[in-house]
Jmol script that loads the backbone (N, CA, C; Angstrom):
load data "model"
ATOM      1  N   UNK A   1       0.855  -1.177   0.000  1.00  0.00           N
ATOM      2  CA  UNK A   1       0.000   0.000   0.000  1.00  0.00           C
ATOM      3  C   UNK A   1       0.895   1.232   0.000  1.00  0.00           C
ATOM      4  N   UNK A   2       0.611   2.336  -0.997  1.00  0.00           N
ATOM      5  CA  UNK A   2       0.868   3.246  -1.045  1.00  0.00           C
ATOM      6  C   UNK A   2       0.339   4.556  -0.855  1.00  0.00           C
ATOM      7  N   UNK A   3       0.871   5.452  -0.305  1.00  0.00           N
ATOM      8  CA  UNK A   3       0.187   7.293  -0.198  1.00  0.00           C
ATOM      9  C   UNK A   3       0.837   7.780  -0.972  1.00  0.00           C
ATOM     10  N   UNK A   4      -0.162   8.479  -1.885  1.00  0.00           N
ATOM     11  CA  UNK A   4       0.094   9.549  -2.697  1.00  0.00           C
ATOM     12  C   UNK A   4      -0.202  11.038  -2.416  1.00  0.00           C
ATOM     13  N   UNK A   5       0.177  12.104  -2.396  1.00  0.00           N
ATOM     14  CA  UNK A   5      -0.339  13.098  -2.417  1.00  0.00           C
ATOM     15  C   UNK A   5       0.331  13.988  -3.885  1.00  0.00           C
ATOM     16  N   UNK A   6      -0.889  14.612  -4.260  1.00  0.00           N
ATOM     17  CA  UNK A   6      -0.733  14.956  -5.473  1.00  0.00           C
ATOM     18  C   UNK A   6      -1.359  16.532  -5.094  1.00  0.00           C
ATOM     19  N   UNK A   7      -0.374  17.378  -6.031  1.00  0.00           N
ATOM     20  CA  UNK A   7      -0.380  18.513  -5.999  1.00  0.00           C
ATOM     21  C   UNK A   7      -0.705  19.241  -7.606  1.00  0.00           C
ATOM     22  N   UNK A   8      -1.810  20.390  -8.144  1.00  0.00           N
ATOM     23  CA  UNK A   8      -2.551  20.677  -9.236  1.00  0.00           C
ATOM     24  C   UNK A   8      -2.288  22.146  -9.253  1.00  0.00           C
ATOM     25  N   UNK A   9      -1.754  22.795  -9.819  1.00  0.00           N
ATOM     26  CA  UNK A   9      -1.831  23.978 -10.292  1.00  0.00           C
ATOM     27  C   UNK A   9      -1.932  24.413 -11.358  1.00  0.00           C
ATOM     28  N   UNK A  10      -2.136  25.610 -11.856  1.00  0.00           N
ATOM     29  CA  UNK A  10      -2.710  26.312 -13.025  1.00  0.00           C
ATOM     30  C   UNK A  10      -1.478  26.516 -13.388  1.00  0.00           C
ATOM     31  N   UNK A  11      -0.982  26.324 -15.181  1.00  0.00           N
ATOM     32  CA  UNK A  11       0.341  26.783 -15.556  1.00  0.00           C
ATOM     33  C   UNK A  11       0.437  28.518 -15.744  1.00  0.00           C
ATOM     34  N   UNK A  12       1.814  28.562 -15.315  1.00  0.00           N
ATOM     35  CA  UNK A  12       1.861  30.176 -14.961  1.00  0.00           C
ATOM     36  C   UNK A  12       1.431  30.912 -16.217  1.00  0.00           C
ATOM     37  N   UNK A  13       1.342  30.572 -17.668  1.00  0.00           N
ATOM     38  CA  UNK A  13       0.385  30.917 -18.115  1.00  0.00           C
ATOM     39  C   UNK A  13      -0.932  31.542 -18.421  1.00  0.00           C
ATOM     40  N   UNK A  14      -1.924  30.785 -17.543  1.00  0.00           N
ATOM     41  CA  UNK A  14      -2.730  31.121 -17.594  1.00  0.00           C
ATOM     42  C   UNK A  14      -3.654  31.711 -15.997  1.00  0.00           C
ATOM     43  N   UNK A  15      -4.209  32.813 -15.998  1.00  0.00           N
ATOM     44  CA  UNK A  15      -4.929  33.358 -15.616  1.00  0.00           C
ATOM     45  C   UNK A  15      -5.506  32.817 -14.151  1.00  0.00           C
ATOM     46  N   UNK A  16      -5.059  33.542 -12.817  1.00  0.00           N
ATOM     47  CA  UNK A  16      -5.790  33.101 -12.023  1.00  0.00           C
ATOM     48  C   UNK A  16      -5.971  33.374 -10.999  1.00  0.00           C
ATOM     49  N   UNK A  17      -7.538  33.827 -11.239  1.00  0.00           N
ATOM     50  CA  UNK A  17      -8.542  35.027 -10.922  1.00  0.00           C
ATOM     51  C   UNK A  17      -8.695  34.721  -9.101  1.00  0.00           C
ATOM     52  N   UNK A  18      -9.053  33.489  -8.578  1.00  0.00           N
ATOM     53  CA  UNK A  18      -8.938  33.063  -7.239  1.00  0.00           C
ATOM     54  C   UNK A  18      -8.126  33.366  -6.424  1.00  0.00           C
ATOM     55  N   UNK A  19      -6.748  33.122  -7.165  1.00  0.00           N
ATOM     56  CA  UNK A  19      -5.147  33.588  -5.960  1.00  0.00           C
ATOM     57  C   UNK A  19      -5.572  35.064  -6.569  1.00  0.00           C
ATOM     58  N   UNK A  20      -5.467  35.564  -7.837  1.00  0.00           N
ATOM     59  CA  UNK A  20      -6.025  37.407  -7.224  1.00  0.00           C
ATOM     60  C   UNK A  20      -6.463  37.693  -6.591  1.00  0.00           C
ATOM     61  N   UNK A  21      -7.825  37.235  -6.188  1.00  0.00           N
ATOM     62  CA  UNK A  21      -8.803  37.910  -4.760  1.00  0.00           C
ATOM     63  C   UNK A  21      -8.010  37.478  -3.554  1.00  0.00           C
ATOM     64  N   UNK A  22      -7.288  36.069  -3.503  1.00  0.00           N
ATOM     65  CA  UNK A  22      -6.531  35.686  -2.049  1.00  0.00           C
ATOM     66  C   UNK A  22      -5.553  37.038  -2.163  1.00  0.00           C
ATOM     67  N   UNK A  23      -5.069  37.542  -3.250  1.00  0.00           N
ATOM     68  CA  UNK A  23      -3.698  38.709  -3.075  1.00  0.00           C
ATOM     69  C   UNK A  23      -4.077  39.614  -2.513  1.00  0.00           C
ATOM     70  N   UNK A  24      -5.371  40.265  -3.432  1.00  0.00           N
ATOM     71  CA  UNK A  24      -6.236  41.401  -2.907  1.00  0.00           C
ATOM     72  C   UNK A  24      -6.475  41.515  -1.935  1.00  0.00           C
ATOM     73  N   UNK A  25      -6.884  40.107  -0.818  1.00  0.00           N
ATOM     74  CA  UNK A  25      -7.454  40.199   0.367  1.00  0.00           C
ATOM     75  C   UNK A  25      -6.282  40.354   1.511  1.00  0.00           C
ATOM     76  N   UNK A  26      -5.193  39.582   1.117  1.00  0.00           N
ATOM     77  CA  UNK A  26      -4.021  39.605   2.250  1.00  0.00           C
ATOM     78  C   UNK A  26      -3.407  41.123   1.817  1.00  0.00           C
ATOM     79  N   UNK A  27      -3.769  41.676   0.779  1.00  0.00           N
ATOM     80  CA  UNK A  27      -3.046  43.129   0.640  1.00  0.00           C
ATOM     81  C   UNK A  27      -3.861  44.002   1.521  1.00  0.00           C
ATOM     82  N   UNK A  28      -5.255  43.334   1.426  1.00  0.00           N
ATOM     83  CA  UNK A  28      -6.151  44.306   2.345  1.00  0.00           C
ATOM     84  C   UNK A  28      -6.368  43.984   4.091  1.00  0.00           C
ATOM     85  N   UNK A  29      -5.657  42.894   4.288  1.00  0.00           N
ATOM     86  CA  UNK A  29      -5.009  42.448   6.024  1.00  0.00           C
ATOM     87  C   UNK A  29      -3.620  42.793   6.408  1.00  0.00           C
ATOM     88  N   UNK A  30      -2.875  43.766   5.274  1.00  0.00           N
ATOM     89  CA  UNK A  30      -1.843  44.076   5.486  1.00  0.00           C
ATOM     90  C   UNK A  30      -0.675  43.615   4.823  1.00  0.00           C
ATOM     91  N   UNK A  31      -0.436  42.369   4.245  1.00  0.00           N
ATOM     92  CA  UNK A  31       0.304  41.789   3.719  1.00  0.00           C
ATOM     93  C   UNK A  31       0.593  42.307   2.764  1.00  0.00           C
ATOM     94  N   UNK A  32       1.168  43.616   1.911  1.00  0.00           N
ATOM     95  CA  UNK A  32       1.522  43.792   0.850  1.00  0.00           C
ATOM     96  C   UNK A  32       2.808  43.035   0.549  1.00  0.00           C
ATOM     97  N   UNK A  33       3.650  42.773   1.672  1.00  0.00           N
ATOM     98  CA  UNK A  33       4.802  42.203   0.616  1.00  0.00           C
ATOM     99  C   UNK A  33       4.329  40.997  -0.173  1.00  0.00           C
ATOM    100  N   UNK A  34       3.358  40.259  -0.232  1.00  0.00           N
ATOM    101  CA  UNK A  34       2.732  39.475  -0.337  1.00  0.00           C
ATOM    102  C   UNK A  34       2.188  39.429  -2.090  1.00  0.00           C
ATOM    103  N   UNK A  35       2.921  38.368  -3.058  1.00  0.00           N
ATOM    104  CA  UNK A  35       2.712  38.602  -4.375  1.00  0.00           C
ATOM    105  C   UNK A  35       2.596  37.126  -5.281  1.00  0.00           C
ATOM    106  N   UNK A  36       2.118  37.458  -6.447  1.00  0.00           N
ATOM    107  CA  UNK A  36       1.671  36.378  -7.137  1.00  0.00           C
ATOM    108  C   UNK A  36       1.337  35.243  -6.413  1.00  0.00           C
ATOM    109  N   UNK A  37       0.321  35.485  -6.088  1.00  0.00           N
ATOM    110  CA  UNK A  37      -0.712  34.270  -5.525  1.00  0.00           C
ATOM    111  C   UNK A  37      -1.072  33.345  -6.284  1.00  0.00           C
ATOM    112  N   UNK A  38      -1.007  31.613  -6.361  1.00  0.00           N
ATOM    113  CA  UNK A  38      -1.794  31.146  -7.111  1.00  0.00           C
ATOM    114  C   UNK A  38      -2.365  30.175  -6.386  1.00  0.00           C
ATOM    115  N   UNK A  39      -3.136  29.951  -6.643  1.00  0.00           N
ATOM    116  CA  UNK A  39      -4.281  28.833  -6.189  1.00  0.00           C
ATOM    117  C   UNK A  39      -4.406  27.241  -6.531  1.00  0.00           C
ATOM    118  N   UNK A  40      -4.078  25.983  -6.306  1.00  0.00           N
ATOM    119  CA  UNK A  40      -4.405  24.860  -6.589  1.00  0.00           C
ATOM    120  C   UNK A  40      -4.962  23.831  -6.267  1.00  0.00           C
ATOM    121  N   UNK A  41      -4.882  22.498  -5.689  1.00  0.00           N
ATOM    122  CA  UNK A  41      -5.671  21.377  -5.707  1.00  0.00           C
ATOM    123  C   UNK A  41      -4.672  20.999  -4.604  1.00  0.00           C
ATOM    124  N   UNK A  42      -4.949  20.169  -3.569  1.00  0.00           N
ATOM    125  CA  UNK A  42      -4.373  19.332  -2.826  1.00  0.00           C
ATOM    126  C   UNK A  42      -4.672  18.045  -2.716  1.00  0.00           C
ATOM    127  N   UNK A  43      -4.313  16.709  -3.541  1.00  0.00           N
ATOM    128  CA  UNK A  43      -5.028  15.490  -3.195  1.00  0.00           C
ATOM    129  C   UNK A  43      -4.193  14.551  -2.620  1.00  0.00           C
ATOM    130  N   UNK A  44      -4.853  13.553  -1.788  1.00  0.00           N
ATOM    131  CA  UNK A  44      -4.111  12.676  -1.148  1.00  0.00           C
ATOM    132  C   UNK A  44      -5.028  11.474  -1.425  1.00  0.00           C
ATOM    133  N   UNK A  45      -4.334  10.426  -1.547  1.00  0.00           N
ATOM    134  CA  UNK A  45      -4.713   9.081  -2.112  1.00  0.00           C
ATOM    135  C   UNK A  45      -4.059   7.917  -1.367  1.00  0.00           C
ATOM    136  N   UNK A  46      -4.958   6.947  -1.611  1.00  0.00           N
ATOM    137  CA  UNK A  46      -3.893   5.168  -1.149  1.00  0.00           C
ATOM    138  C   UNK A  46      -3.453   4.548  -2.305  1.00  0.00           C
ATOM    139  N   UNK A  47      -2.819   4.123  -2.995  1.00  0.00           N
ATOM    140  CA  UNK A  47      -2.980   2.837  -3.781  1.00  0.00           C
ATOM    141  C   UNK A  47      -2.192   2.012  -3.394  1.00  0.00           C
ATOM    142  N   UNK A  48      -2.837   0.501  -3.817  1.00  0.00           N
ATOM    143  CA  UNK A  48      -2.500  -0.931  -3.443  1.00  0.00           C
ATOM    144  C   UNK A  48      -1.666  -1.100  -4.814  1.00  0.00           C
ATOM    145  N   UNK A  49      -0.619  -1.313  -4.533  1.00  0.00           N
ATOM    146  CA  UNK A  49       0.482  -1.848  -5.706  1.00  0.00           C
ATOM    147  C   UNK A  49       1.458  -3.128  -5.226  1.00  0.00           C
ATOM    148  N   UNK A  50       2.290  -3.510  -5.913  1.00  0.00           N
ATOM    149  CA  UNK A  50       3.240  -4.137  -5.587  1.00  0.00           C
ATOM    150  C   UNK A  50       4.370  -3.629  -5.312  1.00  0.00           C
ATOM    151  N   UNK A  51       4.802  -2.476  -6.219  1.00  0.00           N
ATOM    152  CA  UNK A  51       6.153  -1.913  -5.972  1.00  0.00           C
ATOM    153  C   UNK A  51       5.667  -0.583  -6.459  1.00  0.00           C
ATOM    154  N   UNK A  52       6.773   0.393  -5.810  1.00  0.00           N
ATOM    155  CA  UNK A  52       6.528   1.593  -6.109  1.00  0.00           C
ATOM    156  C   UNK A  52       6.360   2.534  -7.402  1.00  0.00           C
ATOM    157  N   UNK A  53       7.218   1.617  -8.211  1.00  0.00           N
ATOM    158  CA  UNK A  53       6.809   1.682  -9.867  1.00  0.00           C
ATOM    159  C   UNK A  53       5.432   1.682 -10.300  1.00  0.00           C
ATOM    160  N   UNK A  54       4.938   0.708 -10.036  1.00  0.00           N
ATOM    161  CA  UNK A  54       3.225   0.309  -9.978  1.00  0.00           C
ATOM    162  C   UNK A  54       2.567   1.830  -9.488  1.00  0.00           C
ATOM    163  N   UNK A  55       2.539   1.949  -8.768  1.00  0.00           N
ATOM    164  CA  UNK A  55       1.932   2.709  -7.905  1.00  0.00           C
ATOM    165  C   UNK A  55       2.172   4.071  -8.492  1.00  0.00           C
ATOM    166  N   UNK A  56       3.599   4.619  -9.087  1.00  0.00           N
ATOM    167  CA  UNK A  56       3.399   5.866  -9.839  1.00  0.00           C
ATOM    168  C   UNK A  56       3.266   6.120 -10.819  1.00  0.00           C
ATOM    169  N   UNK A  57       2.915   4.677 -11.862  1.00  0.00           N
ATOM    170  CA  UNK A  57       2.530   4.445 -13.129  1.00  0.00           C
ATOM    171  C   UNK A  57       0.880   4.881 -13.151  1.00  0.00           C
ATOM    172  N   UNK A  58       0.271   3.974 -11.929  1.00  0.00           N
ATOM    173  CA  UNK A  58      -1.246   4.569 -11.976  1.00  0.00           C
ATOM    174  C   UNK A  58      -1.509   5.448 -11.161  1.00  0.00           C
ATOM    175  N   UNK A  59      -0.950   6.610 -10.291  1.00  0.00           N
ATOM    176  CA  UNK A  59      -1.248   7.902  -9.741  1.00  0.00           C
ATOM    177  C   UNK A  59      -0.931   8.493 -11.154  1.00  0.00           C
ATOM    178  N   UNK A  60      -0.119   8.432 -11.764  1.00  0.00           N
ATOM    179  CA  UNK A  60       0.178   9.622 -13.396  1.00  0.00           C
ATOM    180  C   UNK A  60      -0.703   9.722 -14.223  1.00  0.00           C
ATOM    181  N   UNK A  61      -1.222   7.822 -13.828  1.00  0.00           N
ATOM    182  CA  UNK A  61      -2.794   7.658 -15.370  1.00  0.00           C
ATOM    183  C   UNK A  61      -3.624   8.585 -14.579  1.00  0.00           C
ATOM    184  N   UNK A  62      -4.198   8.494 -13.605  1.00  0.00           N
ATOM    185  CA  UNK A  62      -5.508   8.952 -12.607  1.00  0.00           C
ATOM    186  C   UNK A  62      -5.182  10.431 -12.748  1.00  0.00           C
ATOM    187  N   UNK A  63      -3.698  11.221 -12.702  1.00  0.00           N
ATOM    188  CA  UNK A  63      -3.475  12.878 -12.581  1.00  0.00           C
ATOM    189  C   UNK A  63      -4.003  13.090 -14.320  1.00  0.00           C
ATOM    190  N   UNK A  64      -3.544  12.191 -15.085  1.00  0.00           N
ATOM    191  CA  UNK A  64      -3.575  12.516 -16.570  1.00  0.00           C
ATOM    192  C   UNK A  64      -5.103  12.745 -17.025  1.00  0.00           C
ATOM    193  N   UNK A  65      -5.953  11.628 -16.713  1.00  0.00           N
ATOM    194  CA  UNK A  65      -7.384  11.405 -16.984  1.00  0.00           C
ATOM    195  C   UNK A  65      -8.472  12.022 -16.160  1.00  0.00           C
ATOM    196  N   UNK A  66      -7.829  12.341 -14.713  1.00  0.00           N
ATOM    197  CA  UNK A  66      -8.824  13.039 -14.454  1.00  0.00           C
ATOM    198  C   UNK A  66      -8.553  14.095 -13.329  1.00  0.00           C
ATOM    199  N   UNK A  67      -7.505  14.086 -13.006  1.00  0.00           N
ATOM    200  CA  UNK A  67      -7.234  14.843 -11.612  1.00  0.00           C
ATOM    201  C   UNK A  67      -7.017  16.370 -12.264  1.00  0.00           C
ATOM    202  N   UNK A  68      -6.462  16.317 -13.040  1.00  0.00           N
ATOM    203  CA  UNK A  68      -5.408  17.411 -13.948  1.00  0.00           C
ATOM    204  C   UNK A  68      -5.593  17.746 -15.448  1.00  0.00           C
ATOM    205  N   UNK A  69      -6.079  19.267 -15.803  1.00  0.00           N
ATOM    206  CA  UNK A  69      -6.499  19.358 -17.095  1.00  0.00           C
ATOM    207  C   UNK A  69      -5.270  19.505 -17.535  1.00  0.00           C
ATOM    208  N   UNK A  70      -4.561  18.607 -18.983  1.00  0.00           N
ATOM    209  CA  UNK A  70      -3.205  18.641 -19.125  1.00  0.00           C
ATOM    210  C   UNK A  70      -3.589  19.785 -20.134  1.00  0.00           C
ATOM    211  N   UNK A  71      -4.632  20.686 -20.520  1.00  0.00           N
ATOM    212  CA  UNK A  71      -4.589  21.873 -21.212  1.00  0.00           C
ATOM    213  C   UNK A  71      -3.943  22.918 -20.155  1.00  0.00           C
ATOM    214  N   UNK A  72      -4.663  23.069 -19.171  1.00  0.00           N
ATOM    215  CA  UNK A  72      -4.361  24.309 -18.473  1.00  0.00           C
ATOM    216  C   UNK A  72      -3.460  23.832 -16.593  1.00  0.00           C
ATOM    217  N   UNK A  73      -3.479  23.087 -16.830  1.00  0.00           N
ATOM    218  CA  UNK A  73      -2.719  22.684 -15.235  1.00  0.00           C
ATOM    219  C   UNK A  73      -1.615  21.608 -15.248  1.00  0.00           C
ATOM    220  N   UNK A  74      -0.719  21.743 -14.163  1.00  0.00           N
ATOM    221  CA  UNK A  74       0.410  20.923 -14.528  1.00  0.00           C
ATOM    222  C   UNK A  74      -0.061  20.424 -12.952  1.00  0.00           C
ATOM    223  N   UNK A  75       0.973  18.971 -12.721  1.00  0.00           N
ATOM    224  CA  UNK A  75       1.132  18.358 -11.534  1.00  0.00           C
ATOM    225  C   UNK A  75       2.207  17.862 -10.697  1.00  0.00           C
ATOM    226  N   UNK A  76       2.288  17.427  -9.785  1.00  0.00           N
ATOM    227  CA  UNK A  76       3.480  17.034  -9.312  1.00  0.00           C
ATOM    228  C   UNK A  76       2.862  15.849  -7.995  1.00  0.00           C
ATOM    229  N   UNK A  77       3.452  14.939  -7.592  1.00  0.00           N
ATOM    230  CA  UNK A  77       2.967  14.262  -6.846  1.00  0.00           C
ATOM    231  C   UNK A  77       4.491  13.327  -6.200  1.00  0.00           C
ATOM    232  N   UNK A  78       3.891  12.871  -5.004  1.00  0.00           N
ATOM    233  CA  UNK A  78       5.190  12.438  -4.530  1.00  0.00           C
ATOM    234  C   UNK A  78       4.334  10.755  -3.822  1.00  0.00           C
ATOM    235  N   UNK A  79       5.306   9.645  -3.456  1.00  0.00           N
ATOM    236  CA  UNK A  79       4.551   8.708  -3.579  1.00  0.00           C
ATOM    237  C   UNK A  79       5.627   8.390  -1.788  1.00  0.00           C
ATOM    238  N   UNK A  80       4.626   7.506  -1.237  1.00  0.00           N
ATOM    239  CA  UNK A  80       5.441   6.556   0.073  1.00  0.00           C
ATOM    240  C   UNK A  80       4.925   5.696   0.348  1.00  0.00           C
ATOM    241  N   UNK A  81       5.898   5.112   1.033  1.00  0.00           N
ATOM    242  CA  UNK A  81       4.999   3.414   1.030  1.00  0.00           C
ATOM    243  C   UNK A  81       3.992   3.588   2.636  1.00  0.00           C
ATOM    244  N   UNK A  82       2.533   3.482   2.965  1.00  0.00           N
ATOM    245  CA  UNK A  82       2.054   3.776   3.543  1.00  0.00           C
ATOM    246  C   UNK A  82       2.393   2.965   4.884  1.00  0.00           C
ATOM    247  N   UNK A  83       2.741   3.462   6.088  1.00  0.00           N
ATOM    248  CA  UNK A  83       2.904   3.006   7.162  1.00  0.00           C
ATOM    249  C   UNK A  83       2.016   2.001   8.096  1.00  0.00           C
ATOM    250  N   UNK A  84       2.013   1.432   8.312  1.00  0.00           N
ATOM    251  CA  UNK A  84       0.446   0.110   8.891  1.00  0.00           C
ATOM    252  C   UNK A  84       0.575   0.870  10.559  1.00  0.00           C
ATOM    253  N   UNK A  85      -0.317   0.867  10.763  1.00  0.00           N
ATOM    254  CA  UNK A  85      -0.485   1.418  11.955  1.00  0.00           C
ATOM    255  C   UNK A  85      -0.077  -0.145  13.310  1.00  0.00           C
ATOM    256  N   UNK A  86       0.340   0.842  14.432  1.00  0.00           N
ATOM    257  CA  UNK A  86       1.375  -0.082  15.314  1.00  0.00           C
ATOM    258  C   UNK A  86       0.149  -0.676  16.344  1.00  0.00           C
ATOM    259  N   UNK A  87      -0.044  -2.029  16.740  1.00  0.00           N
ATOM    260  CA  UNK A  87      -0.729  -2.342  17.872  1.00  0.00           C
ATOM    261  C   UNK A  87      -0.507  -2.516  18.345  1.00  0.00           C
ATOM    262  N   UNK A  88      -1.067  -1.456  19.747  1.00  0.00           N
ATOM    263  CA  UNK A  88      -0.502  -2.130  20.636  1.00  0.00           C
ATOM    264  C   UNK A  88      -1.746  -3.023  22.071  1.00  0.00           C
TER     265      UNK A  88
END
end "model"
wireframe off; spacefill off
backbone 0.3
color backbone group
């Protein structure tokens, strides 16, 4: 078993109107040093694989097909082998 957490942002490219209002708003709590805001996705996942290969072969299909518009957003994701919890 594996944890994934996968990370989605908008390519610097294109336009994004959400982290503006977050800029606007921390400019308006004071934060001016405070710049280019952008906004993205935070996901966290399990998958059951055999080896860690496995496992970031199908987190890439799942970011490709549906997590992540490969028009307008890029991804990044990092993989670990999930820890089994200790009994005691």
């Amino acid at each position: 078993m594996f944890k994934a957490v996968v990370t989605v942002t908008l390519r610097p490219s294109i336009l994004d109107p959400e982290g503006k209002t977050v800029e606007q708003s921390l400019h308006q709590l004071g934060y001016g040093a405070v710049h280019n805001v952008r906004m993205g996705k935070h996901i966290e996942l399990e998958v059951d694989a055999e080896t860690e290969s496995q496992a970031r072969e199908t987190v890439d299909d799942i970011c490709n097909k549906l997590l992540a518009n490969p028009v307008m957003e890029d991804y990044t994701f990092t993989i670990r082998r999930k820890e089994e919890a200790v009994k005691e």
